[in-house]
N, C-alpha and C positions, 0 to 999 in steps of 0.2 A: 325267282320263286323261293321261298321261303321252305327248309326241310329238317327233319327229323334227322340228327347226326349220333345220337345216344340217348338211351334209356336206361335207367339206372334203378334199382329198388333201395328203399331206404331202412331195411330190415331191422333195426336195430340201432339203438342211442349209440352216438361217436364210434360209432362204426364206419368205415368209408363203403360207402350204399355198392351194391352190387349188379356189376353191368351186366345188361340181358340185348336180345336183338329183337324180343318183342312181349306184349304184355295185355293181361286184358284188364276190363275194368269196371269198376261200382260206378252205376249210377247213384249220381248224390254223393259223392267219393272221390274216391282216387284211383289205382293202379290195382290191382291183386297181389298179392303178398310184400304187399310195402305197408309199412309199420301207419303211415297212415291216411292206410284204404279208406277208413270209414270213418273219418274226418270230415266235414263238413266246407272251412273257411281257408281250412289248410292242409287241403287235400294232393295237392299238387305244388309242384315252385318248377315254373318254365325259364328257361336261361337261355339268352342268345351266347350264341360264342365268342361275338366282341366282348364280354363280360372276361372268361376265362381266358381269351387273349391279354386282355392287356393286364393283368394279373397272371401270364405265364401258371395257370391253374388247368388242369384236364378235367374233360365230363365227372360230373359226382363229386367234383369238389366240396362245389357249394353248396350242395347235398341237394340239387337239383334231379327232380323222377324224368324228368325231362329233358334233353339239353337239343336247341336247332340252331341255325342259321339262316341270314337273310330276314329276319325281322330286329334288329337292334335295338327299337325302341318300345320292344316288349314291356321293361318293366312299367313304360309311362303308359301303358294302353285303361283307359276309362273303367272302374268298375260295371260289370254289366256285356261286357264287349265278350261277341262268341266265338271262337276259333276254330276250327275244325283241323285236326289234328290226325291223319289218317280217316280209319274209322268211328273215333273220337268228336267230339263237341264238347268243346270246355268252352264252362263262363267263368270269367274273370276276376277274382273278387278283390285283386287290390294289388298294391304292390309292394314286394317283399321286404320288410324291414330290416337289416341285417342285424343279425341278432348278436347279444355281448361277446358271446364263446366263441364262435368262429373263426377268428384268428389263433387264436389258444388251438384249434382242434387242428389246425393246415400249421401250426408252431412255423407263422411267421415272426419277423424279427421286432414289429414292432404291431399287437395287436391292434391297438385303437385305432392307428394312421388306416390298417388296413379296412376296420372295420366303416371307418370315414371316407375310404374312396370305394368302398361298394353302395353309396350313396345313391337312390336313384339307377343303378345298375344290377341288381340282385334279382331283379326275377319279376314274374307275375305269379300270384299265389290264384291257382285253377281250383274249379270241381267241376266233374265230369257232368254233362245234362243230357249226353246221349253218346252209347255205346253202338254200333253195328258191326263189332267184328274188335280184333285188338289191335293197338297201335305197332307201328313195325321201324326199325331205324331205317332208314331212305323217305318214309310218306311225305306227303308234303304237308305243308301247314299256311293257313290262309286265316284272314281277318272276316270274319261274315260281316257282323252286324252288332248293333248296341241294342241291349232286348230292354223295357221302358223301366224307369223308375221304380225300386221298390219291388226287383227282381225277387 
């Protein structure tokens, strides 16, 4: 089963986001005092841990508010697809492009190669669609369902 290993706030541009052990959250959003909560498309960036394994990278690298295990092929998951996340329910709204800087910000050795093997690997970009309480590091995290067309 698939669970919550870190949570991370993203406070602040190139900043390394700030770990927490739990969080509440905007519906229609994101996280509470993560820079951005009240985002719509890119509210969220969820990260398996086989990401930061095989990139020898920790929670928050990627500047993921999220970081689990046991679902690895998070980032390929369908636009539309619900997650339930603790007390959370996140839909899904695509998956995460890795963006130019990112190597620059982790000053690996060689930006671009790195930026090209987080291909496909980078995340799912969430927004929250139902809060009942806040997420907590241990919860578990599950795939519900695909909500129709034109979500």
């Amino acid at each position: 089963m698939a669970r919550v290993i870190a949570l991370q706030l993203h406070e602040q541009r190139c900043v390394q986001p700030r770990s927490v052990d739990e969080a509440g959250a905007v519906v229609g959003g994101g996280l509470i005092g993560d820079s951005h909560a009240e985002k719509q498309t890119r509210a969220l960036l969820v990260v398996d841990r086989t990401t930061l394994d095989a990139h020898a990278l920790r929670p928050g690298d990627l500047r993921e508010q999220i970081t689990i295990e046991g679902l690895p092929g998070v980032s390929a998951l369908v636009p539309g697809t619900l997650l339930r996340a603790g007390a959370l329910t996140l839909r899904v709204n695509g998956e995460c492009e890795p963006c130019t800087h990112i190597g620059g910000m982790l000053a690996v050795e060689d930006p671009d190669a790195f930026r090209a093997s987080l291909r496909g690997r980078r995340g799912a970009l969430c927004t929250v669609v139902r809060a009942a309480g806040p997420i907590r590091v241990g919860d578990t995290v599950e795939v519900l369902a695909l909500t129709p067309a034109g979500f």
